[in-house]
N, C-alpha and C positions, 0 to 999 in steps of 0.2 A: 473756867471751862476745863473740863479735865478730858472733854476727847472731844476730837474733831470729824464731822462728819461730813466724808468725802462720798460722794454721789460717785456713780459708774463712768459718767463725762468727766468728770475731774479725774478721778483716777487714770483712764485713757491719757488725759491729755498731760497728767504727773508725768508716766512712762515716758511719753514722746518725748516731752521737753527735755526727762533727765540722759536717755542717750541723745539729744542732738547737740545739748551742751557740755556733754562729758565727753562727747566725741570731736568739738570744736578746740579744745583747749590744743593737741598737738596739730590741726589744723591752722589754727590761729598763731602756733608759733613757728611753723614752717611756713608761712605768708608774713611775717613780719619778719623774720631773719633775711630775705629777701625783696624786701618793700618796704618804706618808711611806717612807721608803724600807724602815725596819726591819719595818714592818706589811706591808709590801708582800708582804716575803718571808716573813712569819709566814704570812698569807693562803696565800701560795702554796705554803708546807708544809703547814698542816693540811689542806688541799685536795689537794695530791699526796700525804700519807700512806694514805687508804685504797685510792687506784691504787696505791699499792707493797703493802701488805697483802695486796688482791686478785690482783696477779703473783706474789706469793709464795705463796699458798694454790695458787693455779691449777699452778704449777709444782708443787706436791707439798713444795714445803720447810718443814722447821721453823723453828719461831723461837726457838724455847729457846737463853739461853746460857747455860755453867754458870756459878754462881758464882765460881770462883777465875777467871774470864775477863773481868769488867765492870770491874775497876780497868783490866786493859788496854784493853777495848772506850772505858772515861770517855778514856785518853790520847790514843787513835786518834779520837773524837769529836771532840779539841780543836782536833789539829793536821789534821786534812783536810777538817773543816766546820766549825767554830764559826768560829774565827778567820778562815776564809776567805769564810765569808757574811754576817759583820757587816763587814767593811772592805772589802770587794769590793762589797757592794749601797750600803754609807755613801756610797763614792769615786766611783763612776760615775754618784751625781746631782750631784758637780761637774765631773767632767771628759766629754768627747765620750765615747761608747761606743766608736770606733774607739780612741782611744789609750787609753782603761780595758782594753779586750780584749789592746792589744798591751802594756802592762802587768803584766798578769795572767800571761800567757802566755811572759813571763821565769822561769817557773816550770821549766822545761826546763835550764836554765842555773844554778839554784838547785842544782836535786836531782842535778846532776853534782860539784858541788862539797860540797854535804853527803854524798853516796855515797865522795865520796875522802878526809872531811875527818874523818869519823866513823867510816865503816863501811869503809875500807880497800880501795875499791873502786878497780879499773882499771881504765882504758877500754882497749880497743882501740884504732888507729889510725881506721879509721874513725867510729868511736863517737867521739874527741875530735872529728873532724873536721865529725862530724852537730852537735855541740854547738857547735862554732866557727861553724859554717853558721847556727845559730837566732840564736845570740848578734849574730852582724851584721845579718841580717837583721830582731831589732828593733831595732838600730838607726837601720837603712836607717828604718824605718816611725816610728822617732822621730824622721825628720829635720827634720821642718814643725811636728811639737809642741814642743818643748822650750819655746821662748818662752812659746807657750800656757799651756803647764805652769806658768811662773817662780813667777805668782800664783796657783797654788794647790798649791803644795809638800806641804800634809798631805794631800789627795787623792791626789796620785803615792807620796806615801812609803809612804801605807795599801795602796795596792795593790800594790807595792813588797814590803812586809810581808806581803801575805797569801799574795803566790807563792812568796816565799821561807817559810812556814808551811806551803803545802801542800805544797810540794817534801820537806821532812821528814817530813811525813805521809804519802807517797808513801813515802818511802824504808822508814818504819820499819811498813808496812802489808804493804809486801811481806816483810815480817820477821817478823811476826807471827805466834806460837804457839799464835792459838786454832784451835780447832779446828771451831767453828764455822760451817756455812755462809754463804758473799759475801752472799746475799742477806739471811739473818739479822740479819750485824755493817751490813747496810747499813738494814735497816730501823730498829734499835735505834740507830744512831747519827744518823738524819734522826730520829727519834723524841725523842733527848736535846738536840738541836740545835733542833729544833721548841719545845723547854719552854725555853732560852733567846733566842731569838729572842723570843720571846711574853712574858716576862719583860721582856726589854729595849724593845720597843715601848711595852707598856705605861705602862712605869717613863718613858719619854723622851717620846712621842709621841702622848700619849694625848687630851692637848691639839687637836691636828691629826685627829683622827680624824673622817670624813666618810664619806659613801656613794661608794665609787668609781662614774666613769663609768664609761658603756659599754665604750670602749676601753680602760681599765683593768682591767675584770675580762677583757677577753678576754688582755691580757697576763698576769692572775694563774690563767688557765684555762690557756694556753701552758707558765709554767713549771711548774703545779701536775703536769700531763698529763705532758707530755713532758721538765721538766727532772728533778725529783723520779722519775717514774713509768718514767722509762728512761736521760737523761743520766747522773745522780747513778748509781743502780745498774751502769750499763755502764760507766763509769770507774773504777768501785770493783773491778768485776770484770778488767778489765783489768789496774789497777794491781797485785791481787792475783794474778794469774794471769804475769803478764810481769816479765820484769826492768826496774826501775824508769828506766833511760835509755831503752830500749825503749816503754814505755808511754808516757812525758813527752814524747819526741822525736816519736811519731808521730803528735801530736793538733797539731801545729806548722801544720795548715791554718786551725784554729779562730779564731786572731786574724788571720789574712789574710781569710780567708772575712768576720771583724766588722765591717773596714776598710771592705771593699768592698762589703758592706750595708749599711753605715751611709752610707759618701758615696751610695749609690744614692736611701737611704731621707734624709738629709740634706743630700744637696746638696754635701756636704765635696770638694773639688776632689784629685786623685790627682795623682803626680808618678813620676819617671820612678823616684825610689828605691824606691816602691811595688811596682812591676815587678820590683826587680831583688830585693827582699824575695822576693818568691813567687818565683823560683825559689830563693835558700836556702835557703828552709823546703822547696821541694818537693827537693831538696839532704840535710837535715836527716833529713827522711822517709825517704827512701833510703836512708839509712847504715845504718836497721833495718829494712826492711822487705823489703830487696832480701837475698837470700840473698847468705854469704861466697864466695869461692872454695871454702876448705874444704869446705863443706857443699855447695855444687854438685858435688863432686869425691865427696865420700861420698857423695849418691844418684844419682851416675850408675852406683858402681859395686856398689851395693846392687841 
């Protein structure tokens, strides 16, 4: 495939998702600095699960899945939310939010190399080129962290680990034989996800458990609402819907957009490789989002 074609709805809903998740990251780590991090996100699923139940009645879908489909539903669980929201909320109450987000967001650069490594996928010229683009450009954004990083290596490696977990769970979601409705496999898997999170708080943190402030629950209202209630679903829908470099590639504003909320929102000082990051990622976005020649060439003559 050498260009991805995103319809006007997809597009819309790219935009939304990529500020409400760019703009979660120093959300997310100003409500874990002050709240156990794992309850954090227990809180904020059982709180976003009946806003996704009620999008999903609203919309008219079912939620039935069949039987021979939940052993695949528990694998797809594992690798696109568990693994990714216990090490991804762990890591980001040691490291800054900006370089947790542009850690995360090496996720792009995973699932190019698990789509070649497994599933026999070829990129196009462009396509390797949108992926050479992300790759330097977190670089570029890891170039003031790395020292930062040294002392605390299990935090980088966690989040390290969870993009390269969701990269798979990307890969193998757009592979996926059920047949089930996106919104369905997404309610039922923030649902399975929900009962280990809440497990693991428990089990870890139960000790620390306190009455969140104010500004606490306003950031367990944020993700509850808008990450669970529309992020989480729009990305699942996407990844489901788009070929998986396609999807991964275009959400490449997300950790630019964390950077530069969090230095706004923290004070973090920007450099000039900052800069030249957003345009690779805006580089990156391109390579899918901009029609090929070919297909410029087929609907002109359609």
């Amino acid at each position: 495939m050498s260009g991805a074609h995103f319809n006007a709805r997809q597009l819309a809903l790219l935009a939304g998702l990529t500020l409400v998740w760019g703009l979660n990251w120093p959300i997310m780590k100003f409500g874990v600095t002050q709240f156990p991090p794992l309850s954090f996100r227990a809180l904020s699923m059982w709180l976003g699960l009946p806003v996704l139940w009620l999008a999903v009645r609203g919309l008219g879908q079912p939620l039935r899945i069949a039987r021979r489909d939940w052993p695949e539903l528990g694998k797809l669980t594992i690798t696109n939310m568990v693994v990714w929201h216990v090490l991804a909320i762990l890591s980001v109450q040691a490291l800054s939010s900006g370089r947790a987000a542009i850690l995360g967001y090496t996720m792009p650069v995973f699932s190019a190399l698990w789509g070649m490594a497994l599933f026999g996928q070829r990129l196009a010229a462009r396509q390797l080129a949108g992926v050479a683009a992300a790759a330097i450009g977190v670089a570029l954004l890891l170039w003031h962290e790395l020292g930062r990083m040294s002392g605390k290596p299990w935090a980088a490696g966690g989040m390290l680990l969870s993009a390269a977990v969701w990269a798979l769970g990307t890969q193998q979601l757009r592979r996926a034989r059920m047949e089930a409705p996106t919104l369905a496999i997404v309610f039922w898997m923030t649902t399975l996800t929900t009962l280990v999170m809440t497990v693991l708080a428990a089990a870890l943190e139960h000790e620390r458990w306190h009455a969140p402030a104010p500004g606490v629950w306003a950031a367990i209202v944020f993700n509850a609402v808008l990450i669970f209630g529309f992020a989480q679903p729009v990305w699942l829908y996407l990844a489901r819907a788009l070929p998986p470099v396609a999807s991964t590639l275009s959400v490449m504003l997300i950790p630019v957009l964390g950077t530069l909320s969090g230095a706004w929102w923290l004070n973090e000082q920007l450099h000039w490789q900052d800069f030249a990051a957003i345009v690779l990622m805006l580089a990156a976005i391109a390579s899918v989002l901009l029609p090929s020649r070919a297909a410029r060439a087929a609907q002109a003559s359609s």
